[in-house]
PDB file of the backbone (N, CA, C, O) and the ligand in Angstrom, with CONECT records:
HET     ZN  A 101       1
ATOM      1  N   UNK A   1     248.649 108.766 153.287  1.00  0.00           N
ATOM      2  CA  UNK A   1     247.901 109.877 152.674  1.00  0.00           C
ATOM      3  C   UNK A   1     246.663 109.317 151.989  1.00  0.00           C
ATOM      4  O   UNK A   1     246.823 108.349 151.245  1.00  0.00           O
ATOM      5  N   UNK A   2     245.606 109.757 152.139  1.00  0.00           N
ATOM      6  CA  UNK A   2     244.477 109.274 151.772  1.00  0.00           C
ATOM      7  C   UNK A   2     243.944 110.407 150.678  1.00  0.00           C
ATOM      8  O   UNK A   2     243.895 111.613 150.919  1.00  0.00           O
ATOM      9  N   UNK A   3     243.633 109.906 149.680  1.00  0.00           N
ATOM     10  CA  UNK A   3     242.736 111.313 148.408  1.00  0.00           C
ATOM     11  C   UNK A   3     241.295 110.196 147.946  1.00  0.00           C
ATOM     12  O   UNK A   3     241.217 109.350 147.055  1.00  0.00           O
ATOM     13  N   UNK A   4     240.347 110.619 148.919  1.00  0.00           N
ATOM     14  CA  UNK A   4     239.554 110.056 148.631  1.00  0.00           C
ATOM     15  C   UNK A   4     238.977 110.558 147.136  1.00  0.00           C
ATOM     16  O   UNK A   4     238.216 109.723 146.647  1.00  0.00           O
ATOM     17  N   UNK A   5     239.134 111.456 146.517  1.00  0.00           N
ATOM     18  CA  UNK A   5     238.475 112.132 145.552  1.00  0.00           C
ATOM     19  C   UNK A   5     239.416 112.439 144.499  1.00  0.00           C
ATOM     20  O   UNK A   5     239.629 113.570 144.060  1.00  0.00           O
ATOM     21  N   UNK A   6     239.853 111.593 144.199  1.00  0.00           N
ATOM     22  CA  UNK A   6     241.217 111.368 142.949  1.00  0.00           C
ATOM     23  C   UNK A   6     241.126 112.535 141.922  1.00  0.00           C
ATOM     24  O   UNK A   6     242.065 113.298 141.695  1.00  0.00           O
ATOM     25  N   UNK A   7     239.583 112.620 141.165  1.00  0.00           N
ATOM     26  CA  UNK A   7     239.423 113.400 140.224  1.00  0.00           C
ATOM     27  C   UNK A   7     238.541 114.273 140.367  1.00  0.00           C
ATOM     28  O   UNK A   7     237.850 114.700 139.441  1.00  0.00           O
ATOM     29  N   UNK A   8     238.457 114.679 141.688  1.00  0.00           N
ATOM     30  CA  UNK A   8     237.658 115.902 142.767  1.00  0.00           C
ATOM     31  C   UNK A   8     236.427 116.027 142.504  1.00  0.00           C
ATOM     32  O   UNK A   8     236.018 117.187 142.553  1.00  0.00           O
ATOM     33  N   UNK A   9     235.475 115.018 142.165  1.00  0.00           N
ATOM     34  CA  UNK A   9     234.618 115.034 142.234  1.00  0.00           C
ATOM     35  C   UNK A   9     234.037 113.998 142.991  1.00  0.00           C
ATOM     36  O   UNK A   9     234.579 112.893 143.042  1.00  0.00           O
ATOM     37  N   UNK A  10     232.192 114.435 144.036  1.00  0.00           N
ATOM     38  CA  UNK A  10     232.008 113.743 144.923  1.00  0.00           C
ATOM     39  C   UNK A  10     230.998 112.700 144.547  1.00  0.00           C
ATOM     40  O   UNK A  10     229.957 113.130 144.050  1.00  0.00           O
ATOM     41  N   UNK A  11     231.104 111.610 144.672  1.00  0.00           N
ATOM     42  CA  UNK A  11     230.883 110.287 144.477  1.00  0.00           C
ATOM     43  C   UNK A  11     230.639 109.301 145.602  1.00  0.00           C
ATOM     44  O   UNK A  11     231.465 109.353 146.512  1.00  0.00           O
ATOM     45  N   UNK A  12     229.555 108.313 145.726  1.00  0.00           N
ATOM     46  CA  UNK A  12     229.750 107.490 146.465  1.00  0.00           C
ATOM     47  C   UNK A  12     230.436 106.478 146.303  1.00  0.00           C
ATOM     48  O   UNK A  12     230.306 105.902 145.223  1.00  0.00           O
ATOM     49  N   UNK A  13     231.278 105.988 147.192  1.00  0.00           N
ATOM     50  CA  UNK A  13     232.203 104.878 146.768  1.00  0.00           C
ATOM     51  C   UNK A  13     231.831 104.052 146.551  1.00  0.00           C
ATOM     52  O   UNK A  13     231.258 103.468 147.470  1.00  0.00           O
ATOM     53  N   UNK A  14     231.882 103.260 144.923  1.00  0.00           N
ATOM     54  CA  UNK A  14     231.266 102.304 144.411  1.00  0.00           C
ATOM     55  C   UNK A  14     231.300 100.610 145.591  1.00  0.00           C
ATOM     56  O   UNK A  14     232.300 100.157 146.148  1.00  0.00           O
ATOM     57  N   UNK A  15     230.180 100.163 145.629  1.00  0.00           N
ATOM     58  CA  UNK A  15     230.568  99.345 146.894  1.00  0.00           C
ATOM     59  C   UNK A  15     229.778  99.394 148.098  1.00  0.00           C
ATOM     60  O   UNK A  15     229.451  98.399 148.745  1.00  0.00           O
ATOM     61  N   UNK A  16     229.358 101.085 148.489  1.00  0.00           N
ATOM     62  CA  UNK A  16     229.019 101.272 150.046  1.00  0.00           C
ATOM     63  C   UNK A  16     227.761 101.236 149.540  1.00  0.00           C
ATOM     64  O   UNK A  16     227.397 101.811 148.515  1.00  0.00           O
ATOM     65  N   UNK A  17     226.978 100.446 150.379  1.00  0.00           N
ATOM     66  CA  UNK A  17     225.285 100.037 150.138  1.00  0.00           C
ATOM     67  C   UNK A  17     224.826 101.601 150.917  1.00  0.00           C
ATOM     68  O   UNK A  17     224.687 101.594 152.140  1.00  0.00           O
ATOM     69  N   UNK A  18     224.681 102.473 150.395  1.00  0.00           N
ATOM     70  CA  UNK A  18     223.989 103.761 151.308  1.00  0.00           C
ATOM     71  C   UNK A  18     222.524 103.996 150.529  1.00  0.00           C
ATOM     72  O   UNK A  18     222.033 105.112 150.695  1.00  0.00           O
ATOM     73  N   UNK A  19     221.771 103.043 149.688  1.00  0.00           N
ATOM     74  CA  UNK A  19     220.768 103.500 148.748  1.00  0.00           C
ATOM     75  C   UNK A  19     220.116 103.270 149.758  1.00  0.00           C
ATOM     76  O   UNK A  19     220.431 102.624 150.757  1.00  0.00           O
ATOM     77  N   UNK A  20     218.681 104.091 149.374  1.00  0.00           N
ATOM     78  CA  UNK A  20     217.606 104.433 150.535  1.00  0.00           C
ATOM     79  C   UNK A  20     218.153 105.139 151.646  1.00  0.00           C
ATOM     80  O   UNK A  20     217.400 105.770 152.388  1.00  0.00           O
ATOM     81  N   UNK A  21     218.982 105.114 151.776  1.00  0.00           N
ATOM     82  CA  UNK A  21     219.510 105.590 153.611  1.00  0.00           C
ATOM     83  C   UNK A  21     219.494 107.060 153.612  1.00  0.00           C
ATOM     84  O   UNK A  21     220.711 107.234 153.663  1.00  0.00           O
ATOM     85  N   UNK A  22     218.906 108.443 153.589  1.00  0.00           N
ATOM     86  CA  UNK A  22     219.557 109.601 153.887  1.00  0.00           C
ATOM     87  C   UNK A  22     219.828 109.703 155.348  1.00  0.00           C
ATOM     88  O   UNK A  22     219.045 109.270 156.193  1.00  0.00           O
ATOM     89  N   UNK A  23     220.921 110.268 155.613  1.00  0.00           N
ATOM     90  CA  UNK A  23     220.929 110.684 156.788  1.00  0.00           C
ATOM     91  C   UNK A  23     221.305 112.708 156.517  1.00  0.00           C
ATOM     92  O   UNK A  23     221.878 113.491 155.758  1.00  0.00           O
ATOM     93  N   UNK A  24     220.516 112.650 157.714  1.00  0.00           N
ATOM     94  CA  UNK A  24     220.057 114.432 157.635  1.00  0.00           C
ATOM     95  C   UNK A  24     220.404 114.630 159.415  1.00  0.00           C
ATOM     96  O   UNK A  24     220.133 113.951 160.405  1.00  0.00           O
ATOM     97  N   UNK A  25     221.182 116.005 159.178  1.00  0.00           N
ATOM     98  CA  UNK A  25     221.800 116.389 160.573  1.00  0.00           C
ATOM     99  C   UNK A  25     221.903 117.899 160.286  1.00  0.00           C
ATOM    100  O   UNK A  25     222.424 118.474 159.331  1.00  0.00           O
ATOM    101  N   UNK A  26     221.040 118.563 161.756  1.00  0.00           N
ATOM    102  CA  UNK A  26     221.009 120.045 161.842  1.00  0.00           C
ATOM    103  C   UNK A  26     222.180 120.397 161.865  1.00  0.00           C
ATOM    104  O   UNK A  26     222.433 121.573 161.603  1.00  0.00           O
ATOM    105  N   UNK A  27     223.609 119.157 162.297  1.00  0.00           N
ATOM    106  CA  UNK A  27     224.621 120.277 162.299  1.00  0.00           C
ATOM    107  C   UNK A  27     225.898 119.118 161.905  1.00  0.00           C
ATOM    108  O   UNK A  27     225.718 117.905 162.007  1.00  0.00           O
ATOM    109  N   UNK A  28     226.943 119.616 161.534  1.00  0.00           N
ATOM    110  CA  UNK A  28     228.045 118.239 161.253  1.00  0.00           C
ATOM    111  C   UNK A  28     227.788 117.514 162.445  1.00  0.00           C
ATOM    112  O   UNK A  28     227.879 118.018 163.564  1.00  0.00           O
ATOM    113  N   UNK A  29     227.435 116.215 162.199  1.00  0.00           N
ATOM    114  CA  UNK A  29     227.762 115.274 163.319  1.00  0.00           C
ATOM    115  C   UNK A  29     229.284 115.373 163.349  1.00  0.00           C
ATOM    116  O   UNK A  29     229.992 115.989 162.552  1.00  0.00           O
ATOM    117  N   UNK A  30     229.710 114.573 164.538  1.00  0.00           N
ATOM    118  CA  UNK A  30     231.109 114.187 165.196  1.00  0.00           C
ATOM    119  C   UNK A  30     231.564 113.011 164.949  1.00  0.00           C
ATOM    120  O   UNK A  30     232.682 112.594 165.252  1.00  0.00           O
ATOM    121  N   UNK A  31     230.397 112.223 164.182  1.00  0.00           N
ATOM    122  CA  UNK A  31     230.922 110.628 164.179  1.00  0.00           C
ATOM    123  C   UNK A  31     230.038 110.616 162.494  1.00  0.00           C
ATOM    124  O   UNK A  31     229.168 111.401 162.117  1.00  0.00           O
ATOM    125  N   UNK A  32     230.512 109.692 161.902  1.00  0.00           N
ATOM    126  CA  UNK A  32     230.124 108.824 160.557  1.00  0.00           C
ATOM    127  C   UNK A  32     228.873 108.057 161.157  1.00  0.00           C
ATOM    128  O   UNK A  32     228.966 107.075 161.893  1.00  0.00           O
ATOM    129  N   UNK A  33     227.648 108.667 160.724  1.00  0.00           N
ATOM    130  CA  UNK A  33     226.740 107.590 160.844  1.00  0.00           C
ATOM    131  C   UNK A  33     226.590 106.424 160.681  1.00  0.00           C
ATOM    132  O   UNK A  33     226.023 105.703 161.502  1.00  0.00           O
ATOM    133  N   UNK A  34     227.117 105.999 159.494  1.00  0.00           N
ATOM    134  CA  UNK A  34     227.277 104.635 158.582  1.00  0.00           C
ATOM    135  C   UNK A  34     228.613 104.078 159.466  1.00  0.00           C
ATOM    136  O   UNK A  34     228.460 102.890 159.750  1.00  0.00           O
ATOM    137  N   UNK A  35     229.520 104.482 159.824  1.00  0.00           N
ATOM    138  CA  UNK A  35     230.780 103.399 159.916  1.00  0.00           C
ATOM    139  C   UNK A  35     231.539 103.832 161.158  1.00  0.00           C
ATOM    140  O   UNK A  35     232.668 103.377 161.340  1.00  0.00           O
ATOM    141  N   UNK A  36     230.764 105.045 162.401  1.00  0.00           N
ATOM    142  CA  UNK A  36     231.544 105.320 163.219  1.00  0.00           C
ATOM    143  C   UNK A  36     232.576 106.391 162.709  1.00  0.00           C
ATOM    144  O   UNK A  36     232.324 107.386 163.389  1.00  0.00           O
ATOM    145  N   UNK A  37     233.593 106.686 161.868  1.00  0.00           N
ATOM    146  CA  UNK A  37     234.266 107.528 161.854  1.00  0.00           C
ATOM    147  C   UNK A  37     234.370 108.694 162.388  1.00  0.00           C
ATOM    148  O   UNK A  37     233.170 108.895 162.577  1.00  0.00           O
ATOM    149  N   UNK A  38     234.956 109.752 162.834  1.00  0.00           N
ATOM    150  CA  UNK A  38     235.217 111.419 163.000  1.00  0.00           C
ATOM    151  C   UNK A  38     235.528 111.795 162.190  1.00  0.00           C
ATOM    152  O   UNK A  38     235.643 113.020 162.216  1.00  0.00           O
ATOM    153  N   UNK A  39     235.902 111.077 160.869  1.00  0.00           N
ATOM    154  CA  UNK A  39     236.445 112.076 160.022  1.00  0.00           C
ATOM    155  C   UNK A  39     235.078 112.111 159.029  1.00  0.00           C
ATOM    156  O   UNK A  39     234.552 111.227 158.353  1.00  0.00           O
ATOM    157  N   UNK A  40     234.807 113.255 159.205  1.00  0.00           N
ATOM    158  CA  UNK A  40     233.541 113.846 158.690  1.00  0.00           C
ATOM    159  C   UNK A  40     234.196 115.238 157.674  1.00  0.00           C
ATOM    160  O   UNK A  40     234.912 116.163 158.058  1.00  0.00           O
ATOM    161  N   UNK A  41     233.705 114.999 156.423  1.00  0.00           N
ATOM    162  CA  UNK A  41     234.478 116.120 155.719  1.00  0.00           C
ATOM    163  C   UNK A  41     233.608 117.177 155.344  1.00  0.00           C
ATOM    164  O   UNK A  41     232.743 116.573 154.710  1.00  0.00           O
ATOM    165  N   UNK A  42     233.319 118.288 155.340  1.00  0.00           N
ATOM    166  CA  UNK A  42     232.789 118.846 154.672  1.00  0.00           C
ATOM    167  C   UNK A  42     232.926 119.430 153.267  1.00  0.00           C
ATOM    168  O   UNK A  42     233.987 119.980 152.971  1.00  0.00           O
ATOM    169  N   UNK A  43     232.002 119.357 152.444  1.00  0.00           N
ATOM    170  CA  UNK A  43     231.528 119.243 151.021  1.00  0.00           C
ATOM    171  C   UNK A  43     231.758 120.965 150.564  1.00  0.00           C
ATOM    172  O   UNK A  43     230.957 121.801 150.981  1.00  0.00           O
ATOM    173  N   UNK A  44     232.620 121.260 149.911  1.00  0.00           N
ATOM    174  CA  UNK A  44     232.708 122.875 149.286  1.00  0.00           C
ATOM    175  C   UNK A  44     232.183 122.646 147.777  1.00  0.00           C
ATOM    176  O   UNK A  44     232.695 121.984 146.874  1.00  0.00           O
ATOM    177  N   UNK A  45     231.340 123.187 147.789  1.00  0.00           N
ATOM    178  CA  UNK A  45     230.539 123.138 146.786  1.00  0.00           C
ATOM    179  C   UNK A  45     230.831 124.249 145.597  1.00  0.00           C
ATOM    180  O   UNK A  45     231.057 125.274 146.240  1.00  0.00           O
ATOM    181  N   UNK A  46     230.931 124.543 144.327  1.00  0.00           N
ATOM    182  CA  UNK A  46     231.340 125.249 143.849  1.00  0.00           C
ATOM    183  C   UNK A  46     232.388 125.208 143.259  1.00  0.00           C
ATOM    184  O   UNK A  46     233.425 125.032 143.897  1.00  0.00           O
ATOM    185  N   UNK A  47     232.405 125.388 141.626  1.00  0.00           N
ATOM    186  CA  UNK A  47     233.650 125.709 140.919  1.00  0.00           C
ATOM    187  C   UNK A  47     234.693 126.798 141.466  1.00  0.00           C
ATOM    188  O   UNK A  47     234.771 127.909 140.943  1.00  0.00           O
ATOM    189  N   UNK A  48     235.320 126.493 142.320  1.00  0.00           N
ATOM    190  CA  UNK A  48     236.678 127.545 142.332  1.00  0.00           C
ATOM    191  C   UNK A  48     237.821 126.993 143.046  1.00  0.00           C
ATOM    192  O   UNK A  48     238.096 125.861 143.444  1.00  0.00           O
ATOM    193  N   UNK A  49     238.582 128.458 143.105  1.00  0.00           N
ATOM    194  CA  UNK A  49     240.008 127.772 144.379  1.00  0.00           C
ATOM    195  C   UNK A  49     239.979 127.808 145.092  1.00  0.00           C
ATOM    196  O   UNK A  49     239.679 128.924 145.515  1.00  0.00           O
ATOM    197  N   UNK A  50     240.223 126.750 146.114  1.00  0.00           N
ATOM    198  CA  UNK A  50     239.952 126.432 147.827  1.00  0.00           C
ATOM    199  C   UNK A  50     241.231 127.724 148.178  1.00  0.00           C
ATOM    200  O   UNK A  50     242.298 128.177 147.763  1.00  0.00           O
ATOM    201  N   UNK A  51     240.066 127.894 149.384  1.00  0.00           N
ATOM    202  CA  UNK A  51     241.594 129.231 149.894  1.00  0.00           C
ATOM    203  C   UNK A  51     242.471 128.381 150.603  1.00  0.00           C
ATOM    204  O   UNK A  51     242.205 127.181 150.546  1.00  0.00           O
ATOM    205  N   UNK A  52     243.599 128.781 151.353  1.00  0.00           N
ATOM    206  CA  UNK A  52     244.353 128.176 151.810  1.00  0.00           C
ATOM    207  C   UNK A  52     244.148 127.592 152.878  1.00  0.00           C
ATOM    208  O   UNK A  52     245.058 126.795 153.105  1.00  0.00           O
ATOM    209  N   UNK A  53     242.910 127.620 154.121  1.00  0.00           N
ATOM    210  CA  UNK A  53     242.956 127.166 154.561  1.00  0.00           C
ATOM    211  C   UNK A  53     241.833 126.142 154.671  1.00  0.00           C
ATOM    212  O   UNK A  53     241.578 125.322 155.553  1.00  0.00           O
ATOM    213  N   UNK A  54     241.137 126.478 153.322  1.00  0.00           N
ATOM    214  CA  UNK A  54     240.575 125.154 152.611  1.00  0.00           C
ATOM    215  C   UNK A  54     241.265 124.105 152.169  1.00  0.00           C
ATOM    216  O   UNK A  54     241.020 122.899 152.216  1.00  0.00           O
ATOM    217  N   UNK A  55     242.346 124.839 151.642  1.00  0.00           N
ATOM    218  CA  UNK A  55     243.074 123.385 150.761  1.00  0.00           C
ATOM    219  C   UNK A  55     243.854 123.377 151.867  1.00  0.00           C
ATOM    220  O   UNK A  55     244.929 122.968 151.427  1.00  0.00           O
ATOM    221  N   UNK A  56     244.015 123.608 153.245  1.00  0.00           N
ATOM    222  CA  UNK A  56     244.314 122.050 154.207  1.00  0.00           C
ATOM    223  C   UNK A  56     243.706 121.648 155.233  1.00  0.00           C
ATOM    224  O   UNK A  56     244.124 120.968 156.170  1.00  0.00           O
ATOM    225  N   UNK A  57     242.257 122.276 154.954  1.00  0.00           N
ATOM    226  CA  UNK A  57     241.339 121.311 155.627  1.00  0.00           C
ATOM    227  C   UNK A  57     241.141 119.685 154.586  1.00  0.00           C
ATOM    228  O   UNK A  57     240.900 118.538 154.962  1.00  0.00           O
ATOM    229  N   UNK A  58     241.361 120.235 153.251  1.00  0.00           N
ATOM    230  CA  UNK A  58     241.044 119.103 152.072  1.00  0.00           C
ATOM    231  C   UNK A  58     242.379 118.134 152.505  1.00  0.00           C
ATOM    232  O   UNK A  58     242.103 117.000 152.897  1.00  0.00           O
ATOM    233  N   UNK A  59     243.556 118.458 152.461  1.00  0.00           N
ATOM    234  CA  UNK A  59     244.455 117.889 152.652  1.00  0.00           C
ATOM    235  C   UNK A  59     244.439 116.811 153.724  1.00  0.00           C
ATOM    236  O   UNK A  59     244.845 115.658 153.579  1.00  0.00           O
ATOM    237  N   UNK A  60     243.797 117.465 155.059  1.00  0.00           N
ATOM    238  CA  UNK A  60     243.881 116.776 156.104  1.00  0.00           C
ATOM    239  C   UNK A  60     242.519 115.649 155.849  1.00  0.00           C
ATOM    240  O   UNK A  60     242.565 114.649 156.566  1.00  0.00           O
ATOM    241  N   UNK A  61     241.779 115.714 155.248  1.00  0.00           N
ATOM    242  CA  UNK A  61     240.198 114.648 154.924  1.00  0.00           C
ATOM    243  C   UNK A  61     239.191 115.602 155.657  1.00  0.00           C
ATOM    244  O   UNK A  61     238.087 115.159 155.975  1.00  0.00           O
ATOM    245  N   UNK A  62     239.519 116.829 155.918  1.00  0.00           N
ATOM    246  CA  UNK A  62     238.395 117.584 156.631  1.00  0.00           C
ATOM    247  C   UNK A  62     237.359 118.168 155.672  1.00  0.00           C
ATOM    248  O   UNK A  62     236.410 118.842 156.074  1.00  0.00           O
ATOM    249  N   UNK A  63     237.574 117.889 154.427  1.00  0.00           N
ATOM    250  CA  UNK A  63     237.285 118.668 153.491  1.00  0.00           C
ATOM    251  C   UNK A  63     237.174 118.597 152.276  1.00  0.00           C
ATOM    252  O   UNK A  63     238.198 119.082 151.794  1.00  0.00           O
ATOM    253  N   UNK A  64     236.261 118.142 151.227  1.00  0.00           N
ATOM    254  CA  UNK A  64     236.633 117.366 149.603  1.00  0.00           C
ATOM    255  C   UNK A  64     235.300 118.987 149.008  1.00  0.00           C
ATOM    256  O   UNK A  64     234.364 119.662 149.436  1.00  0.00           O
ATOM    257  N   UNK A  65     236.244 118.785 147.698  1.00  0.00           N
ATOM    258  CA  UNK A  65     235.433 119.421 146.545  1.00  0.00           C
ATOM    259  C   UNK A  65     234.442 118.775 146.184  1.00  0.00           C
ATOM    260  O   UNK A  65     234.482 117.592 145.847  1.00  0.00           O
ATOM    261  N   UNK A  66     233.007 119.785 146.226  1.00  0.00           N
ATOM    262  CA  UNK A  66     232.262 119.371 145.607  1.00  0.00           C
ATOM    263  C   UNK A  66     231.617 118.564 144.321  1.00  0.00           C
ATOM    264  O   UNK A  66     231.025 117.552 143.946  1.00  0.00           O
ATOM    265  N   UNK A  67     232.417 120.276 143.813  1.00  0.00           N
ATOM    266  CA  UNK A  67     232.084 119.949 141.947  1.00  0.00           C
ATOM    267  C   UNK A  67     231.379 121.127 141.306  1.00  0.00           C
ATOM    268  O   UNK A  67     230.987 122.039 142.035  1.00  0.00           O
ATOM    269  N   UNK A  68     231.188 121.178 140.007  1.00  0.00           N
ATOM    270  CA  UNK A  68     230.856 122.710 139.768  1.00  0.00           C
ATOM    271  C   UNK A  68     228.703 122.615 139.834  1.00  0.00           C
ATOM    272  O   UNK A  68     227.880 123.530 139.796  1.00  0.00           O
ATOM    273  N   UNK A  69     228.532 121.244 139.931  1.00  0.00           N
ATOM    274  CA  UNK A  69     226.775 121.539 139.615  1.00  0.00           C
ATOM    275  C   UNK A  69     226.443 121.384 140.986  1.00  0.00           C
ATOM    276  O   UNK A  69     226.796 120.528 141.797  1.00  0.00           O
ATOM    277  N   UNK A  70     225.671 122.407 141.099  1.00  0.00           N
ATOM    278  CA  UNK A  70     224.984 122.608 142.397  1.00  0.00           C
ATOM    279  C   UNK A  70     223.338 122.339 142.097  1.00  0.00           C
ATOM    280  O   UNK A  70     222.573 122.846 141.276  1.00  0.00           O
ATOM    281  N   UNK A  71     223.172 121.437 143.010  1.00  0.00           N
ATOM    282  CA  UNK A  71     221.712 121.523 142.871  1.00  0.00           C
ATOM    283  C   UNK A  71     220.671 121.859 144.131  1.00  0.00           C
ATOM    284  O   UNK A  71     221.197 122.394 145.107  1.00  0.00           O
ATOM    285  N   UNK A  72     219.338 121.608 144.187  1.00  0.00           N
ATOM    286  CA  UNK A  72     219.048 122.175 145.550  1.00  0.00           C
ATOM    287  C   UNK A  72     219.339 120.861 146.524  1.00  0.00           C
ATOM    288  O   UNK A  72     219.338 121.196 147.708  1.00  0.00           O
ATOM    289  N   UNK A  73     219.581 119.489 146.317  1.00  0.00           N
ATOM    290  CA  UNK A  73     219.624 118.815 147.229  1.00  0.00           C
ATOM    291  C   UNK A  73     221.270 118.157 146.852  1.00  0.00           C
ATOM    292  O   UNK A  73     221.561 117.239 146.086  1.00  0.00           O
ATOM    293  N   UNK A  74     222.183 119.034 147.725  1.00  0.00           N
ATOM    294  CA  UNK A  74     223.283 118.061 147.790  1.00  0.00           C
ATOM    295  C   UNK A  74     223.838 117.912 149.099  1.00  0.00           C
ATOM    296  O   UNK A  74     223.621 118.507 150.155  1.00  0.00           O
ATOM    297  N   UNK A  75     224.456 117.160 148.844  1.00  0.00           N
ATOM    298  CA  UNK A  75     224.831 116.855 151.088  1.00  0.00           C
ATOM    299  C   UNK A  75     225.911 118.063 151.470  1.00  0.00           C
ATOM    300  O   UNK A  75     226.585 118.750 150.703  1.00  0.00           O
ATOM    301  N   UNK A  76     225.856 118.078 152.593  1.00  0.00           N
ATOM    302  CA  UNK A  76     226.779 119.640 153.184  1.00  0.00           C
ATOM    303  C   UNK A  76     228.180 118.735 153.633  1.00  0.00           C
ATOM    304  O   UNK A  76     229.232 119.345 153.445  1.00  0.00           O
ATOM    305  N   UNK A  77     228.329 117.091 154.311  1.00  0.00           N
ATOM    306  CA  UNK A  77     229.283 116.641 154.441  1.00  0.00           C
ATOM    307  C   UNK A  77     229.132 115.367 154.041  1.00  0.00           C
ATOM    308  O   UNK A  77     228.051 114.860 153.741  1.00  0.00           O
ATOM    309  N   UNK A  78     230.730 114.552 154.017  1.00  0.00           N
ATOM    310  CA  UNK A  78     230.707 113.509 153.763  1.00  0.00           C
ATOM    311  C   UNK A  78     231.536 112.871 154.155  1.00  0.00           C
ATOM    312  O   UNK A  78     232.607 113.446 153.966  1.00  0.00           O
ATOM    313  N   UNK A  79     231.695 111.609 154.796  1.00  0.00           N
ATOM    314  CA  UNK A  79     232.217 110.485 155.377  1.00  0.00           C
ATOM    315  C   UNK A  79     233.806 110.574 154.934  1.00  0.00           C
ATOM    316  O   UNK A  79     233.837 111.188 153.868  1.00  0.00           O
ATOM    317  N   UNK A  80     234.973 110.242 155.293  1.00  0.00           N
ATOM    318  CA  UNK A  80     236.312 110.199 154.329  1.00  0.00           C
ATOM    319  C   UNK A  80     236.585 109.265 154.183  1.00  0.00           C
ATOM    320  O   UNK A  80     237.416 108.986 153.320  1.00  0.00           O
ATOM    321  N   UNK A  81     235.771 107.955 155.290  1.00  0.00           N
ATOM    322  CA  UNK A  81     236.076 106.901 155.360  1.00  0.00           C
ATOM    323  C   UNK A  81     235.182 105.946 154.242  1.00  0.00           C
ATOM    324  O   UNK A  81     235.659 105.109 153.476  1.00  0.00           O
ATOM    325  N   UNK A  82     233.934 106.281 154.368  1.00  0.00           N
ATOM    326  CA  UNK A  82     232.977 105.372 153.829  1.00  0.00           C
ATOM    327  C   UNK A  82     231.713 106.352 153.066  1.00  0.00           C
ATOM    328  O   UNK A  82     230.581 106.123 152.640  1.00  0.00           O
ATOM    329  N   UNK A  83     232.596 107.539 153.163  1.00  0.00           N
ATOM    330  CA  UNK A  83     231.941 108.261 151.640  1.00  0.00           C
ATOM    331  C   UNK A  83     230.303 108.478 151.941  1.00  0.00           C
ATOM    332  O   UNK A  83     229.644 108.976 151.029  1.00  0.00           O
ATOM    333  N   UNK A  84     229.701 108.158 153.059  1.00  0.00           N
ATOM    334  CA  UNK A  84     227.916 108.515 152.973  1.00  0.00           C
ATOM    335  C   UNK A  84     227.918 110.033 153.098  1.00  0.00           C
ATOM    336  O   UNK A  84     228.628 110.865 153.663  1.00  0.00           O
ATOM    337  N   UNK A  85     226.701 110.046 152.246  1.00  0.00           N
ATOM    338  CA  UNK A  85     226.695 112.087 152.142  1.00  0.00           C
ATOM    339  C   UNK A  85     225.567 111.606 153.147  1.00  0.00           C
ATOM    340  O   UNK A  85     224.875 110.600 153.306  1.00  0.00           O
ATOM    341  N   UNK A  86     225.748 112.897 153.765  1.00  0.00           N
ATOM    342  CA  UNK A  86     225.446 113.212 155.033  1.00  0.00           C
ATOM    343  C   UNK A  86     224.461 115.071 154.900  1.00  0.00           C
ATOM    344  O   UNK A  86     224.982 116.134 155.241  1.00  0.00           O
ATOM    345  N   UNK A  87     223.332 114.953 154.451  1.00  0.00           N
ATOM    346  CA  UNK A  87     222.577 115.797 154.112  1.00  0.00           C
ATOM    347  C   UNK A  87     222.275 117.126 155.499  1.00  0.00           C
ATOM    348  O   UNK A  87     221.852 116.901 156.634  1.00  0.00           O
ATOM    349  N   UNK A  88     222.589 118.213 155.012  1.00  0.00           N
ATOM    350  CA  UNK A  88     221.647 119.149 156.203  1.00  0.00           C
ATOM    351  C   UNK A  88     220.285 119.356 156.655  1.00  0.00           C
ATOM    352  O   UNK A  88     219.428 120.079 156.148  1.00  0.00           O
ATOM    353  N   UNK A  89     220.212 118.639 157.655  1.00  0.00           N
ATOM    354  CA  UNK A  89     218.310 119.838 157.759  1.00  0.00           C
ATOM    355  C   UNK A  89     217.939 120.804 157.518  1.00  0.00           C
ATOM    356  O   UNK A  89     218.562 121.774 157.949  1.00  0.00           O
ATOM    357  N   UNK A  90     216.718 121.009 156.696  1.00  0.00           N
ATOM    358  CA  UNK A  90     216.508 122.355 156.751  1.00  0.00           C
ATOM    359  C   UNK A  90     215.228 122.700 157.148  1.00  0.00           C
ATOM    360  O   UNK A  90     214.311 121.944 156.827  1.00  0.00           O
ATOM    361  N   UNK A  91     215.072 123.371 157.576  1.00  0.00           N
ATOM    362  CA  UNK A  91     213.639 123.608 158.457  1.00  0.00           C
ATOM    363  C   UNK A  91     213.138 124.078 157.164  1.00  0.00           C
ATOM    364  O   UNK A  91     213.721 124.839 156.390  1.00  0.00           O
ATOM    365  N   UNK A  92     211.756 123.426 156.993  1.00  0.00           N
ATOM    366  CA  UNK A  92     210.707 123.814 156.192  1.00  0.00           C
ATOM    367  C   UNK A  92     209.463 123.435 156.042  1.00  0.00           C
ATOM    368  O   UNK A  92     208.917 123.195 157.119  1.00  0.00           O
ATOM    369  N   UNK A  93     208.902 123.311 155.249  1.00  0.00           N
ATOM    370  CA  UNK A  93     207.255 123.088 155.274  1.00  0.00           C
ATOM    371  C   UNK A  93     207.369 121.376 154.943  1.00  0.00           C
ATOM    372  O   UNK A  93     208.020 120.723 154.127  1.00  0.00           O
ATOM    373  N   UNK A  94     206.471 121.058 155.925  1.00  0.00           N
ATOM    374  CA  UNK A  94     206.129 119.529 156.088  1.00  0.00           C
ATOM    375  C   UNK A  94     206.110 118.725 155.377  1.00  0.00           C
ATOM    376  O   UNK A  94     205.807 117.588 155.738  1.00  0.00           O
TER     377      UNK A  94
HETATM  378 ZN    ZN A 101     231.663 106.615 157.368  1.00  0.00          ZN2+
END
């Protein structure tokens, strides 16, 4: 059983050199940029209760809590293995 997010909040794992690096993807990639993985989790952003079939996408690593501060730049997924946030594209001005 893996809980990457002990105290449910999202963090890079102290350790993984990801400074400078964003990686930005129009859509969940299928693989971990940084380390190869599939297990790509997506980021629920927001103070509340995961519905149920949130809390077992979370269960399974498909899925970690955000946290309650939202800002305009936070990543949409993140690695389960090696923790890189993994930012969305967003189409906008240059
Ligand atoms: Zn990874």
């Amino acid at each position: 059983m893996i809980q990457p997010w002990e105290d449910g909040e999202w963090r890079p794992r102290p350790g993984s050199d990801t400074r400078g690096v964003r990686y930005e993807y129009a859509r969940k990639p299928k693989k971990c940029p940084a380390c190869g993985s599939a297990r790509i989790a997506t980021i629920l952003w927001g103070m509340r209760i995961p519905s149920e079939r949130e809390f077992e996408a979370i269960a399974a690593g498909l899925a970690v809590v955000g946290g309650c501060i939202v800002t305009d730049d936070d990543p949409n997924w993140s690695c389960s293995d090696c923790r890189v946030a993994i930012y969305g594209r967003t189409k906008g001005s240059a």
